[in-house]
PDB file of N, CA, C and O in Angstrom:
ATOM      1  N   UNK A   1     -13.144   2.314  -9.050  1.00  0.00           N
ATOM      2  CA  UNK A   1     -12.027   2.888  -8.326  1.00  0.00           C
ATOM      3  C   UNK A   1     -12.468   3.279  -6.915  1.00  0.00           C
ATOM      4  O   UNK A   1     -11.649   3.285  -5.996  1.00  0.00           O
ATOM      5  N   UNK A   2     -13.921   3.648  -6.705  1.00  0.00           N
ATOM      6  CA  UNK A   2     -14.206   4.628  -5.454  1.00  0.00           C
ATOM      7  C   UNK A   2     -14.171   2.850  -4.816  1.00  0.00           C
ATOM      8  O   UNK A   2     -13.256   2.487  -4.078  1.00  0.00           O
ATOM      9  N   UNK A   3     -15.098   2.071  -5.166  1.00  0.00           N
ATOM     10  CA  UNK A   3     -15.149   0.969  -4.172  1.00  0.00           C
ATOM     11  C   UNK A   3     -13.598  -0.053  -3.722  1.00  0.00           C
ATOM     12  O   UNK A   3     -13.628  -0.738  -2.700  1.00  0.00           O
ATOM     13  N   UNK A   4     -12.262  -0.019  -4.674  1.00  0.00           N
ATOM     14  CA  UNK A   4     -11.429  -0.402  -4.287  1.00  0.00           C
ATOM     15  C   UNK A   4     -10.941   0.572  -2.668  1.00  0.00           C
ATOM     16  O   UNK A   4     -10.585   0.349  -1.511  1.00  0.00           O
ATOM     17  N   UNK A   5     -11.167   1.455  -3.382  1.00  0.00           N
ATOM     18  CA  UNK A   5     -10.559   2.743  -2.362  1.00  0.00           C
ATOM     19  C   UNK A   5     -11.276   2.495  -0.834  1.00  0.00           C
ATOM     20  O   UNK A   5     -10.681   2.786   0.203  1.00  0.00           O
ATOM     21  N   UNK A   6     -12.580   1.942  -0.857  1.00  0.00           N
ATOM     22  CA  UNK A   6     -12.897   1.681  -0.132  1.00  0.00           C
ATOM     23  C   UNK A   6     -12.827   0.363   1.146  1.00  0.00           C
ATOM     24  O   UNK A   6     -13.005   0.134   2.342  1.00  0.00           O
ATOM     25  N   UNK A   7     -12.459  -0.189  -0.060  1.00  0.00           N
ATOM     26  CA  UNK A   7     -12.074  -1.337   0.601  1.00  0.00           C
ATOM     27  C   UNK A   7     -10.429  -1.598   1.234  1.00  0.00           C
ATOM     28  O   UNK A   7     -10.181  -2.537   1.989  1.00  0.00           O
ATOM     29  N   UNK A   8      -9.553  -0.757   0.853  1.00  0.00           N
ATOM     30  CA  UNK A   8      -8.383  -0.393   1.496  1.00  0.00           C
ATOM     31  C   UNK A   8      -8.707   0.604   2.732  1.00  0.00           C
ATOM     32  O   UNK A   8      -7.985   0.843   3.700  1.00  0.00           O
ATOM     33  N   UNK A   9      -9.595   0.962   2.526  1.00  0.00           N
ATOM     34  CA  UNK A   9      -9.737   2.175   3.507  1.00  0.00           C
ATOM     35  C   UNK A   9     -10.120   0.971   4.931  1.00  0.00           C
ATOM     36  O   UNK A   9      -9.533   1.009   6.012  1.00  0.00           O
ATOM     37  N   UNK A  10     -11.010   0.167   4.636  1.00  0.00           N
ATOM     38  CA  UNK A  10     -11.612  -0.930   5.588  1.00  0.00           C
ATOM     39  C   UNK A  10     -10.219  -1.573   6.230  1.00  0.00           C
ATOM     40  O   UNK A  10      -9.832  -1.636   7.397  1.00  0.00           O
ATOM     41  N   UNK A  11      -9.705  -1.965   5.147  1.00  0.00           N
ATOM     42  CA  UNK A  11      -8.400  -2.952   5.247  1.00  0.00           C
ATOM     43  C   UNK A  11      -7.616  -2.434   6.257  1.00  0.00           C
ATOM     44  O   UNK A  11      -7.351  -2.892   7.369  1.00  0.00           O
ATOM     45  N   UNK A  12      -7.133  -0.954   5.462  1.00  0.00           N
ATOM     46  CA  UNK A  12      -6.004  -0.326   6.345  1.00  0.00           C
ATOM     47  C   UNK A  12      -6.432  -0.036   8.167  1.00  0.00           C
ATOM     48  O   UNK A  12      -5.780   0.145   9.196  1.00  0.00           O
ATOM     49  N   UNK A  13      -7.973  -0.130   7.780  1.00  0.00           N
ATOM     50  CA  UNK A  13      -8.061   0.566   9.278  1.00  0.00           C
ATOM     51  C   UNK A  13      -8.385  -0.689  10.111  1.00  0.00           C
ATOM     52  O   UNK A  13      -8.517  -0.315  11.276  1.00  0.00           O
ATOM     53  N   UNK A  14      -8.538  -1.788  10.027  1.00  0.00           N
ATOM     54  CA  UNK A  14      -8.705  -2.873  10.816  1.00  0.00           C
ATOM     55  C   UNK A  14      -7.373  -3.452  10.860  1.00  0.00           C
ATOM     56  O   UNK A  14      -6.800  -3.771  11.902  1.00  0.00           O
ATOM     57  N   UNK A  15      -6.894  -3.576   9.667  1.00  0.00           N
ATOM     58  CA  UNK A  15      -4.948  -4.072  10.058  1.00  0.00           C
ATOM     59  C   UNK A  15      -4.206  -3.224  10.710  1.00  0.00           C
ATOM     60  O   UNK A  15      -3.185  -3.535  11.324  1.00  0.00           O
ATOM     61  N   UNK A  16      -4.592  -2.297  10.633  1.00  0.00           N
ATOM     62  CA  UNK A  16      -4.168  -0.832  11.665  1.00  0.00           C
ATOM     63  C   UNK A  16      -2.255  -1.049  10.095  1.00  0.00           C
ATOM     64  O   UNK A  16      -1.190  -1.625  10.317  1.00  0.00           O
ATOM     65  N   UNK A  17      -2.593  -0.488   9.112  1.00  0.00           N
ATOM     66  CA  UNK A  17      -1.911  -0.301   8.279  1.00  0.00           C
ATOM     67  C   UNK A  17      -1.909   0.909   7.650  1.00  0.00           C
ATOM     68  O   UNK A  17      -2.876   0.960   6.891  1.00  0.00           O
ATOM     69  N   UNK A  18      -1.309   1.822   7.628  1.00  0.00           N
ATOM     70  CA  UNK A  18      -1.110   3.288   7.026  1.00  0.00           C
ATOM     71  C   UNK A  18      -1.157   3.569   6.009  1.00  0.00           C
ATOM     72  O   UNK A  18      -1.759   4.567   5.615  1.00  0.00           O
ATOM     73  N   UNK A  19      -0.222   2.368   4.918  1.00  0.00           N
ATOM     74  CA  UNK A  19      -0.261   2.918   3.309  1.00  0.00           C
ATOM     75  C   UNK A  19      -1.419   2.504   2.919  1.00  0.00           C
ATOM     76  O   UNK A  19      -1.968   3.277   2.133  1.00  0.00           O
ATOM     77  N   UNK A  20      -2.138   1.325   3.247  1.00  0.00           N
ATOM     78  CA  UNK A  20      -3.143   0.602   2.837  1.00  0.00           C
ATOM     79  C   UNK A  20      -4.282   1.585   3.004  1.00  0.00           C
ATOM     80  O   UNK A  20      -5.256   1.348   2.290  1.00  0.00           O
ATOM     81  N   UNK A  21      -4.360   2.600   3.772  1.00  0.00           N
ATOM     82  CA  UNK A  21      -5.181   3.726   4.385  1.00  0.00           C
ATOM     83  C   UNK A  21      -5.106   4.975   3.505  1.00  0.00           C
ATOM     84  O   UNK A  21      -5.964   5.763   3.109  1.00  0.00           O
ATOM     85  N   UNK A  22      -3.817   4.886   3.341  1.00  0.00           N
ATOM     86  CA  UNK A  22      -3.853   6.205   2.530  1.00  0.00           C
ATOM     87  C   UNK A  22      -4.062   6.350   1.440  1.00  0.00           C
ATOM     88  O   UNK A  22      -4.778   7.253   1.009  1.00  0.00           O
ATOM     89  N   UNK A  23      -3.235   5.124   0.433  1.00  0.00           N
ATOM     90  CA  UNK A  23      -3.653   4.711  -0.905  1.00  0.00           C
ATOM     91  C   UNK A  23      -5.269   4.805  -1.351  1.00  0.00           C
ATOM     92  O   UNK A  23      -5.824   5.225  -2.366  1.00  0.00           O
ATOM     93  N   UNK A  24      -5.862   4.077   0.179  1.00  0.00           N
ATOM     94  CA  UNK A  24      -7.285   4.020   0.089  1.00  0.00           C
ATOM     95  C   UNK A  24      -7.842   5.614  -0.426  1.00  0.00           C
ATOM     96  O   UNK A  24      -8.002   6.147  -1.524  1.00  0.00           O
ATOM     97  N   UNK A  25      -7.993   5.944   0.691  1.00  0.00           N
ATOM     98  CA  UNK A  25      -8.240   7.517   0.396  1.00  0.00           C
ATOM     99  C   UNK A  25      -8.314   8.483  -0.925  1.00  0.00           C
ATOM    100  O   UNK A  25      -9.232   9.139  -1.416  1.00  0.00           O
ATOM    101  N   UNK A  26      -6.931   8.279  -1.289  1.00  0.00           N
ATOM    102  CA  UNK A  26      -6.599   8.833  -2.646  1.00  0.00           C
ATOM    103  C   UNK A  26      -7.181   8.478  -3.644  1.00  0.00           C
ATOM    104  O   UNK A  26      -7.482   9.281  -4.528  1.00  0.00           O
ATOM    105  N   UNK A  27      -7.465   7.160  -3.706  1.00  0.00           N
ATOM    106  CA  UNK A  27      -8.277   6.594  -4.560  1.00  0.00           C
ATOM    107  C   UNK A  27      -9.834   6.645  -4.253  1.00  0.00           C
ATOM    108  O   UNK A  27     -10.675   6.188  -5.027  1.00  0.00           O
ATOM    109  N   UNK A  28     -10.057   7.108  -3.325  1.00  0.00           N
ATOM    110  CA  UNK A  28     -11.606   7.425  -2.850  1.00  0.00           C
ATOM    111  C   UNK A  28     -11.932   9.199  -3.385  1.00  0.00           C
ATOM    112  O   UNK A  28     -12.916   9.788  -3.833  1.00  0.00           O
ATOM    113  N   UNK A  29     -10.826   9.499  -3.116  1.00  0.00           N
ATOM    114  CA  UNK A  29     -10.872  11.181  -3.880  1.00  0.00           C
ATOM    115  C   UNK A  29     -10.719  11.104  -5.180  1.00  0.00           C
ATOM    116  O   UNK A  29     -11.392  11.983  -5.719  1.00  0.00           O
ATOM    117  N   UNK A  30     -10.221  10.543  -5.833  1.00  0.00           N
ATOM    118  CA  UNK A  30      -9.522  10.334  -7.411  1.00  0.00           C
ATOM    119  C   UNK A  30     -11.084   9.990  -7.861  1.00  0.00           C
ATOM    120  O   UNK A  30     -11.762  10.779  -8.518  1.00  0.00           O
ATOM    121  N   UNK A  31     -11.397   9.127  -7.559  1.00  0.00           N
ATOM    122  CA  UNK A  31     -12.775   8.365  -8.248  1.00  0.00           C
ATOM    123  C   UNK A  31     -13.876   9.352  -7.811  1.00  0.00           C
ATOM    124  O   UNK A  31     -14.645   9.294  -8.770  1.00  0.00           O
ATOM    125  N   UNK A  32     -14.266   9.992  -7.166  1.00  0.00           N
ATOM    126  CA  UNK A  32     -15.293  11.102  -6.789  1.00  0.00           C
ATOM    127  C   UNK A  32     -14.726  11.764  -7.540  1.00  0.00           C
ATOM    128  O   UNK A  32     -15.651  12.239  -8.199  1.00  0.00           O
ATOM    129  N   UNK A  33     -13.575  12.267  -8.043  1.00  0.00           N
ATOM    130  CA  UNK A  33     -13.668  13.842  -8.395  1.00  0.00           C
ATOM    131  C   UNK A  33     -13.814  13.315 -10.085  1.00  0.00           C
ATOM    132  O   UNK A  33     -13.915  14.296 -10.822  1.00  0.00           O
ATOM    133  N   UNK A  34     -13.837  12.320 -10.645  1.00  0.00           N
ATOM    134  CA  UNK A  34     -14.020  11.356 -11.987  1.00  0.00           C
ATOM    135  C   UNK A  34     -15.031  11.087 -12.113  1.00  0.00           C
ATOM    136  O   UNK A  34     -15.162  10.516 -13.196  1.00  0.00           O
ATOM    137  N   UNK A  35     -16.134  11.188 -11.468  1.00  0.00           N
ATOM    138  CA  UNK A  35     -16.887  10.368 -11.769  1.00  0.00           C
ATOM    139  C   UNK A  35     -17.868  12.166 -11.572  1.00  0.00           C
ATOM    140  O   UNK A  35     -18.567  12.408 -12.556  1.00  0.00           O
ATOM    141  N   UNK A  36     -17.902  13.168 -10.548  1.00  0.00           N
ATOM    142  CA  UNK A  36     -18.460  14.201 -10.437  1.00  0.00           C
ATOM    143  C   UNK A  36     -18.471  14.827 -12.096  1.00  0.00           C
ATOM    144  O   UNK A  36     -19.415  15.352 -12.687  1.00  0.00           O
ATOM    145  N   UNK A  37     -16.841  14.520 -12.669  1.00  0.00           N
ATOM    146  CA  UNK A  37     -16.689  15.249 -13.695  1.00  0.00           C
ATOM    147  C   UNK A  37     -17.452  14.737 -14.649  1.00  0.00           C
ATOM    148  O   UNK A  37     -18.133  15.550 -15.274  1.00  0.00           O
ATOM    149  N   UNK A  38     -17.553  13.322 -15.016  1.00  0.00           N
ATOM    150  CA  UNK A  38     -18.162  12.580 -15.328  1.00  0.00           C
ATOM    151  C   UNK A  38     -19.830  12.737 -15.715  1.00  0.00           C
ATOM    152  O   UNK A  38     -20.570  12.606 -16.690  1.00  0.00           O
ATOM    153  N   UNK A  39     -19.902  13.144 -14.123  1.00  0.00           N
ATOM    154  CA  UNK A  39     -21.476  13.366 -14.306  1.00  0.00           C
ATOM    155  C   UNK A  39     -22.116  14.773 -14.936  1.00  0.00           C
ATOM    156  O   UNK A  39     -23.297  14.892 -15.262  1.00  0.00           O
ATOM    157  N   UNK A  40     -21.223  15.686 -15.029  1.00  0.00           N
ATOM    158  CA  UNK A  40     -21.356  16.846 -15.606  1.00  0.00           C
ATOM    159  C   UNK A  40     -20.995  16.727 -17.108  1.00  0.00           C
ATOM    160  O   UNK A  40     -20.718  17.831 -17.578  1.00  0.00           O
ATOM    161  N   UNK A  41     -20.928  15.854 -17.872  1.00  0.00           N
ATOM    162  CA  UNK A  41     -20.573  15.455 -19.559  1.00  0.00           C
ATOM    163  C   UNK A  41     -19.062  16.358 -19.719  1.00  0.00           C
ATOM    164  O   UNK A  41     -18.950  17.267 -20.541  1.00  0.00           O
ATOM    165  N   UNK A  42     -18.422  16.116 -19.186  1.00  0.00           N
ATOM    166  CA  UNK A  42     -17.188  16.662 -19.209  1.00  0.00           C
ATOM    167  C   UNK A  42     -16.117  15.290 -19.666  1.00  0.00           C
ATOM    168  O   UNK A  42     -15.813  14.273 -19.043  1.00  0.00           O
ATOM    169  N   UNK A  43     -15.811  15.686 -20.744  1.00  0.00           N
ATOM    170  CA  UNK A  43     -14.639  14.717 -20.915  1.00  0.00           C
ATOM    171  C   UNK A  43     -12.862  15.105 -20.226  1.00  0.00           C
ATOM    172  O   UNK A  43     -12.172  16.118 -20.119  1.00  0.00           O
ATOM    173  N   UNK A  44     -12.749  13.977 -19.966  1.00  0.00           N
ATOM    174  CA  UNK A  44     -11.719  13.960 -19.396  1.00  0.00           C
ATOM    175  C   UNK A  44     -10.137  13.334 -20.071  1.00  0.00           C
ATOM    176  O   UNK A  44     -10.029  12.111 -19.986  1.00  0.00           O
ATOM    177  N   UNK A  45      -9.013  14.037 -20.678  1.00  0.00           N
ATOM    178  CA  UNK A  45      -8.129  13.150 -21.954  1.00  0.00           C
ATOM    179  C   UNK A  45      -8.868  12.344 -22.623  1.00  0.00           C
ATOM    180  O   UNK A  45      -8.920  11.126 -22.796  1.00  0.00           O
ATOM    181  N   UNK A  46      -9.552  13.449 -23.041  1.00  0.00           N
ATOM    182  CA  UNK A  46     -10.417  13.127 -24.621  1.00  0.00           C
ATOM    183  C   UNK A  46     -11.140  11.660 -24.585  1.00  0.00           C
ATOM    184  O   UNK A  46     -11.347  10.841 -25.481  1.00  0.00           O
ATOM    185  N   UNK A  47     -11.420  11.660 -23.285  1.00  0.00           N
ATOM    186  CA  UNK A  47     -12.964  10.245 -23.136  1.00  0.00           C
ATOM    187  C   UNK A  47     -13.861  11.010 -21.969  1.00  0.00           C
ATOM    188  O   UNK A  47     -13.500  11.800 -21.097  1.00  0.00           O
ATOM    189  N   UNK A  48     -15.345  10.401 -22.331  1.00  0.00           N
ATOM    190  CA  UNK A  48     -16.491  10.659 -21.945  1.00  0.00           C
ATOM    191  C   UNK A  48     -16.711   9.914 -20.405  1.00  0.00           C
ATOM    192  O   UNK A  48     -17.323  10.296 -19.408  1.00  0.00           O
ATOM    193  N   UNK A  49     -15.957   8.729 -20.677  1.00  0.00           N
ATOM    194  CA  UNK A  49     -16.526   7.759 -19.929  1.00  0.00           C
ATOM    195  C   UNK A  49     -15.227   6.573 -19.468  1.00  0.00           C
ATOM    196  O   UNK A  49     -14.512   5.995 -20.286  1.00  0.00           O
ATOM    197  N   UNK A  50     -15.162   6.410 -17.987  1.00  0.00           N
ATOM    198  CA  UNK A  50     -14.085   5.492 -17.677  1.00  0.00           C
ATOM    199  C   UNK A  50     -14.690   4.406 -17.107  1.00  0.00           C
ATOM    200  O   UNK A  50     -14.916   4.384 -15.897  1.00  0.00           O
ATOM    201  N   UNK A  51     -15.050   3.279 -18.013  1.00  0.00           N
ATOM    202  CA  UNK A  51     -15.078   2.341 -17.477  1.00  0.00           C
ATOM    203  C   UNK A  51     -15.230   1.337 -18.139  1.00  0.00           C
ATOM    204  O   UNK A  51     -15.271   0.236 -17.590  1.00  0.00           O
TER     205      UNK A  51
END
């Protein structure tokens, strides 16, 4: 998820495109704060592990 996010983030900002930018983002925060939780053995709706 963090590397899609990233790659919209690239996208949006060289097409000079906004949603493509922002979507990015969100999904760059979404996947850090999943994967932080993640790394602390914290399950998340009753799974350990997303992937």
């Amino acid at each position: 998820m963090i590397i899609l996010g990233v790659v919209l983030l690239i996208l949006g900002a060289l097409l000079n495109i906004s949603i493509l930018y922002t979507i990015g983002a969100i999904l760059v925060v979404v996947g850090a704060v999943l994967w932080i939780l993640g790394s602390m053995d914290r399950g998340i709706g009753g799974r350990r592990h997303y992937f």
